[in-house]
C-alpha positions as CSV (number, residue, x, y, z in Angstrom):
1,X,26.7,39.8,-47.7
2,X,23.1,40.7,-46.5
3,X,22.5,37.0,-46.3
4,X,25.3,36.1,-44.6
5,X,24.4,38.7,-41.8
6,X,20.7,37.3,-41.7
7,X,22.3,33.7,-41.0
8,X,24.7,34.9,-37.9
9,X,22.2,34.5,-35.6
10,X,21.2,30.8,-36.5
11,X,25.0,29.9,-36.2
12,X,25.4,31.2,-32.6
13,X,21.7,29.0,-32.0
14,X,22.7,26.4,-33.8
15,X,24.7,24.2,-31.4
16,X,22.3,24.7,-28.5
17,X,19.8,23.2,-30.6
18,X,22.0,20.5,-31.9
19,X,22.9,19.4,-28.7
20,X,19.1,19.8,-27.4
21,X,18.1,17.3,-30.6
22,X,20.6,14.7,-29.8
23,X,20.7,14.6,-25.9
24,X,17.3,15.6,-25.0
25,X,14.7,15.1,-28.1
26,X,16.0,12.2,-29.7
27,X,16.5,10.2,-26.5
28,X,13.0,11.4,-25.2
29,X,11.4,10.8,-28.5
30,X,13.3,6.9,-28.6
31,X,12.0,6.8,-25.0
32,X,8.4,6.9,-25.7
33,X,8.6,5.0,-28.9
34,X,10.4,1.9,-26.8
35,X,7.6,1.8,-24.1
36,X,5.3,0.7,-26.9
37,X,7.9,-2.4,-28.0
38,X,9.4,-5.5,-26.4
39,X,12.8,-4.4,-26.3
40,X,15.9,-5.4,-24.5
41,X,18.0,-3.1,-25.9
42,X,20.4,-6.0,-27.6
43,X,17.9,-7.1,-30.0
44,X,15.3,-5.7,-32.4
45,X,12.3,-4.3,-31.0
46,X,8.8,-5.7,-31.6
47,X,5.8,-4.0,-31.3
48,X,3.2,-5.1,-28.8
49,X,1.1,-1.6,-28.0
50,X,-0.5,-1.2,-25.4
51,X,1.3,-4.3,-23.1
52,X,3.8,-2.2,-21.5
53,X,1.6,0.2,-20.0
54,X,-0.6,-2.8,-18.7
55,X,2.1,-4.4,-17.4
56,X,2.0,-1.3,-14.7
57,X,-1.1,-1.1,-14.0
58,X,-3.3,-4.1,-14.5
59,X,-0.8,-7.1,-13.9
60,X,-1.6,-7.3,-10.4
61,X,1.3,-10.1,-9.5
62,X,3.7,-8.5,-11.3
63,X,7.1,-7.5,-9.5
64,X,7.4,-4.7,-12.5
65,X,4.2,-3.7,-11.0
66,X,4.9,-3.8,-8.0
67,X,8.2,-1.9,-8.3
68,X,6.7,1.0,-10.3
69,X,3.9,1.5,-7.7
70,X,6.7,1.6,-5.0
71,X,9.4,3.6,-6.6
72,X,6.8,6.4,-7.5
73,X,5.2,6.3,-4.7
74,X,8.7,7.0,-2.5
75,X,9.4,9.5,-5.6
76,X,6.1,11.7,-4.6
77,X,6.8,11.3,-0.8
78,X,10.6,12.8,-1.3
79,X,9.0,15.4,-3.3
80,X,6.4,16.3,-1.0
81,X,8.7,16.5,2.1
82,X,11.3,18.3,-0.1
83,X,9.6,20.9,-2.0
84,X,8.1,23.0,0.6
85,X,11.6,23.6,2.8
86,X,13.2,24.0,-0.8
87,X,11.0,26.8,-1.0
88,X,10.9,28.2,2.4
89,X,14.3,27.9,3.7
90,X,16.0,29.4,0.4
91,X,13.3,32.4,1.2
92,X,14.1,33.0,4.5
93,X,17.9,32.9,3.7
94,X,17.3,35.5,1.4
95,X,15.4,37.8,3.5
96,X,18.0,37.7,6.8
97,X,20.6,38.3,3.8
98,X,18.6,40.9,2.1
99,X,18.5,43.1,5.6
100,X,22.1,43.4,4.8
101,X,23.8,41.9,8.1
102,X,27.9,41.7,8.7
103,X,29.1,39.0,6.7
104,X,26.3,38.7,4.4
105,X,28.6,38.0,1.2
106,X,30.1,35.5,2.8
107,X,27.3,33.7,4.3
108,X,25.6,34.3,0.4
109,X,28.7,32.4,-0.7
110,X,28.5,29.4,1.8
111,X,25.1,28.4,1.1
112,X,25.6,29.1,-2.7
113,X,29.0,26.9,-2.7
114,X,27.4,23.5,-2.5
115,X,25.1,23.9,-5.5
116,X,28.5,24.0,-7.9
117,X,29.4,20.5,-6.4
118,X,27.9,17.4,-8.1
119,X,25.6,15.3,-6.5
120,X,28.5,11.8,-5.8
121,X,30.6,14.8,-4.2
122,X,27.8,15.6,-2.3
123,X,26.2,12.4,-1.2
124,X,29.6,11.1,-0.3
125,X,30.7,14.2,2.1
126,X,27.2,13.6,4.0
127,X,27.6,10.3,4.0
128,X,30.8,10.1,5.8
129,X,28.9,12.4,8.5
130,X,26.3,10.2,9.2
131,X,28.4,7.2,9.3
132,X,27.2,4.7,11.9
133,X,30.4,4.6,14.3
134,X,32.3,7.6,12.9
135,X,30.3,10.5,11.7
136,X,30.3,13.6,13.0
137,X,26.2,13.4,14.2
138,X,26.5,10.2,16.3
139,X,29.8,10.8,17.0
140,X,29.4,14.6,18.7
141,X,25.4,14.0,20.3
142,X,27.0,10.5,21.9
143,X,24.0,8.3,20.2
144,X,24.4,5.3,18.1
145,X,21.4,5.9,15.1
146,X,21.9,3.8,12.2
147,X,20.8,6.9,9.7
148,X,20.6,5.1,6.5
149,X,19.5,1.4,8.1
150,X,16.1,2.6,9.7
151,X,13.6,4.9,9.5
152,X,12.8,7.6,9.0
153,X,16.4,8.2,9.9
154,X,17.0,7.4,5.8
155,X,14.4,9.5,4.7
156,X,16.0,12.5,7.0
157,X,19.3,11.8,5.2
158,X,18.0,12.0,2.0
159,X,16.2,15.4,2.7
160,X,19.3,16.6,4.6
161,X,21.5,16.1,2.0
162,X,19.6,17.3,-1.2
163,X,18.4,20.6,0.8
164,X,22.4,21.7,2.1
165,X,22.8,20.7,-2.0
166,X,20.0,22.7,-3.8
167,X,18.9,25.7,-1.3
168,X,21.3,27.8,-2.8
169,X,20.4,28.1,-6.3
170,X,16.8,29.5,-4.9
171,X,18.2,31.8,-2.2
172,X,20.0,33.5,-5.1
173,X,16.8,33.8,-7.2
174,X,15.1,35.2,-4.1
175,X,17.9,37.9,-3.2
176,X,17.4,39.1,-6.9
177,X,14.0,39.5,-6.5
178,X,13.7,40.9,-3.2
179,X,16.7,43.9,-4.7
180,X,14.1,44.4,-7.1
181,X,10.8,45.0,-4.9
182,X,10.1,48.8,-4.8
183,X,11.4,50.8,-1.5
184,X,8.5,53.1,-1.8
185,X,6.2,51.1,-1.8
186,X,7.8,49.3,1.4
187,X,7.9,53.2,3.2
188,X,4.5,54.0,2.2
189,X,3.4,50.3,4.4
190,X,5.7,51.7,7.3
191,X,3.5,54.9,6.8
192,X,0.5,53.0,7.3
193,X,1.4,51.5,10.5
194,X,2.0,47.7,9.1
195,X,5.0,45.9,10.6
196,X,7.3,43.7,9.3
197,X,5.5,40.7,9.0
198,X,2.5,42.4,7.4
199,X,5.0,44.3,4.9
200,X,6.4,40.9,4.3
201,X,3.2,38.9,3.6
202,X,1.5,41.3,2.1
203,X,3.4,43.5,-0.1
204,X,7.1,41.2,-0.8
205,X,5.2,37.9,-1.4
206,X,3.3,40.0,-4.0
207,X,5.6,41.1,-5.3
208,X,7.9,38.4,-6.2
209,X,5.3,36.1,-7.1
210,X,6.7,35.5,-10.1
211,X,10.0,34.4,-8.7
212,X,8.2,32.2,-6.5
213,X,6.2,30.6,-9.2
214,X,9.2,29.9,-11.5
215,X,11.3,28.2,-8.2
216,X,8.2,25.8,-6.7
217,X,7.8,24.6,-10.7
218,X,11.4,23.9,-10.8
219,X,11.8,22.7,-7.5
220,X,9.1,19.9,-8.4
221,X,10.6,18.7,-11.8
222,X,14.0,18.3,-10.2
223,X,13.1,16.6,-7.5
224,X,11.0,14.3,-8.9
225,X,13.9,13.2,-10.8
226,X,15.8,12.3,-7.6
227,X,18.2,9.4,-8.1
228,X,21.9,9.6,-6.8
229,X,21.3,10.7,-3.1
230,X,19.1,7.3,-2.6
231,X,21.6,5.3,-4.6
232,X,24.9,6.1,-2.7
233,X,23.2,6.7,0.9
234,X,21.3,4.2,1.3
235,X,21.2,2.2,-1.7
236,X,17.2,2.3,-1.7
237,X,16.7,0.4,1.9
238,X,15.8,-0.2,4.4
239,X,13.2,-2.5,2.6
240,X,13.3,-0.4,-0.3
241,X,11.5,2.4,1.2
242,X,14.0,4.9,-0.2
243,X,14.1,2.7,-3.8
244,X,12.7,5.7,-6.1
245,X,11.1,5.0,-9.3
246,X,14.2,6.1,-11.2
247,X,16.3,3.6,-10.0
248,X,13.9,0.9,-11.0
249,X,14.1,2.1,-14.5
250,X,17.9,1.9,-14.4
251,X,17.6,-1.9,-12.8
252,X,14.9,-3.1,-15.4
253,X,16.8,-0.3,-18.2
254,X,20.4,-1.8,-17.7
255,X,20.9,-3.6,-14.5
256,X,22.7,-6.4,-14.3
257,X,20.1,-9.2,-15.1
258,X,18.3,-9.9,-18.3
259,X,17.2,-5.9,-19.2
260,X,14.1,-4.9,-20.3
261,X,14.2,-1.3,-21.9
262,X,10.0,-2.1,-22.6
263,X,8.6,-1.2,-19.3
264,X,11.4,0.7,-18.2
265,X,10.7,3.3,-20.8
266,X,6.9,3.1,-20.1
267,X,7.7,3.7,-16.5
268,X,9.6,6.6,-17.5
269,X,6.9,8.4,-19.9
270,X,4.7,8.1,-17.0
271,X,7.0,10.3,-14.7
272,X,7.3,12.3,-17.8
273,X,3.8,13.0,-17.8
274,X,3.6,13.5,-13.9
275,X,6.2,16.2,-13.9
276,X,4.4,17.6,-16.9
277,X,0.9,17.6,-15.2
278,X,1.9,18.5,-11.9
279,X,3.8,21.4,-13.0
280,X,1.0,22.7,-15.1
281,X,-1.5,22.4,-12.6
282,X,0.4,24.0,-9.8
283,X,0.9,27.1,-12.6
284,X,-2.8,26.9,-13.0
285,X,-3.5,27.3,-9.0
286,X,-1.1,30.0,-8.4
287,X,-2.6,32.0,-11.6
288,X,-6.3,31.9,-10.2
289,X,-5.0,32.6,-6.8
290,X,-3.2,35.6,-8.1
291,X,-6.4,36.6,-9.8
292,X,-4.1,36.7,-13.4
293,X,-6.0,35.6,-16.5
């Protein structure tokens, strides 16, 4: 009986963990092991090292090459535009709504709504608002902007869409932490003469540093795994400036010509280990800046 009790907790665990092994570590693991094989997915693989990974980076006339450089390079540019009003905007939500004004559940509820809805629901709703000769922007300002045709009119599409999407999930993170931040400490600032600004930069950003940390890490790893906002918008143009690397490795992966799962899968270890780097390193700078050890 006493055994039996000891193995209750692994049962409730143990489906998390199967489902982690066989939808996340076994793929992963197959992943990696494919980007060091010739590979088309149909037949056996062969094993030819390091080739893959050269393919990327010192086959100068390659198109693979050519397309990984590109597609990462749009990836980092979304992510860099992105990140920073993923952050800020979801923070200054939470703020306005944390002063408690009329209506605040339901203004908590309307930007919090959109992040249940999957990204093709998404895309598609904001798509039919920037249409060319009926949406709702071109349509109500009287212009004629062709927003997924040109830029950076594509790009602002893109970031539109994926911030009305996402914002929500961090405003709520934010009003939690700002609930938490302790009132005496914010009277004993009023004491003291600072104003709001001061109290907020210096005693809530403190404060909820953690918070903040734990969003801006998360914020980078999912968008640099952007793929279905580019896809149904603008379908990577104009001139594949909005083609992102993960949409490369689904065209080399399983697109419709001859597929080769080789380099895609080295393409995607490499964005593995960007996220991974990235997100350490930016977890390193905001330890040292916070003087933790």
């Amino acid at each position: 009986m006493k055994k039996t009790k000891k193995l209750i907790p692994y049962a409730f665990i143990a489906p998390h963990v199967i489902l982690f092994i066989i939808f996340f570590l076994y793929p992963t693991g197959m992943g990696i092991v494919a980007s060091f094989h010739r590979w088309n997915i149909f037949s056996p693989m062969e094993w030819v090292g390091l080739d893959n990974y050269r393919l990327l980076f010192e086959a100068s006339e390659s198109v693979v090459r050519r397309q990984f450089w590109n597609g990462l390079g749009n990836t980092v540019l979304f992510v860099m535009i992105t990140v920073p009003f993923q952050i800020a905007l979801p923070l200054f939500i939470a703020v306005l709504l944390y002063l408690k004004p009329k209506g605040r559940n339901f203004f908590q509820a309307v930007f919090y709504v959109p992040t249940l809805l999957s990204v093709t629901s998404v895309t598609f709703a904001w798509l039919t608002m920037f249409h060319r000769s009926l949406g709702l922007w071109n349509r109500m300002f009287g212009i004629n902007v062709n927003w997924f045709g040109e830029q950076p009119y594509a790009w602002m599409t893109i970031v539109i869409t994926t911030l009305w999407w996402v914002i929500g999930i961090n405003m709520i993170i934010y009003i939690a932490a700002l609930n938490g931040v302790d009132k005496e400490m914010l009277e004993a600032g009023s004491v003291d003469g600072a104003n709001g600004f001061k109290k907020f930069f210096y005693l809530v950003i403190p404060a909820i540093k953690l918070p903040i940390v734990f969003t801006v890490v998360t914020s980078i790893i999912s968008q640099f795994n952007i793929y279905g906002q580019p896809l149904i918008l603008t379908l990577g143009g104009p001139s594949e400036t909005t083609y992102v690397l993960l949409m490369y490795i689904r065209d080399l992966a399983f697109g419709t010509g001859r597929p080769i799962a080789g380099p895609a899968s080295a393409m995607a270890t490499i964005l593995g280990l960007v996220i991974g780097v990235v997100s350490v390193g930016q977890l390193i700078v905001v330890r040292k800046a916070g003087g933790d050890d």
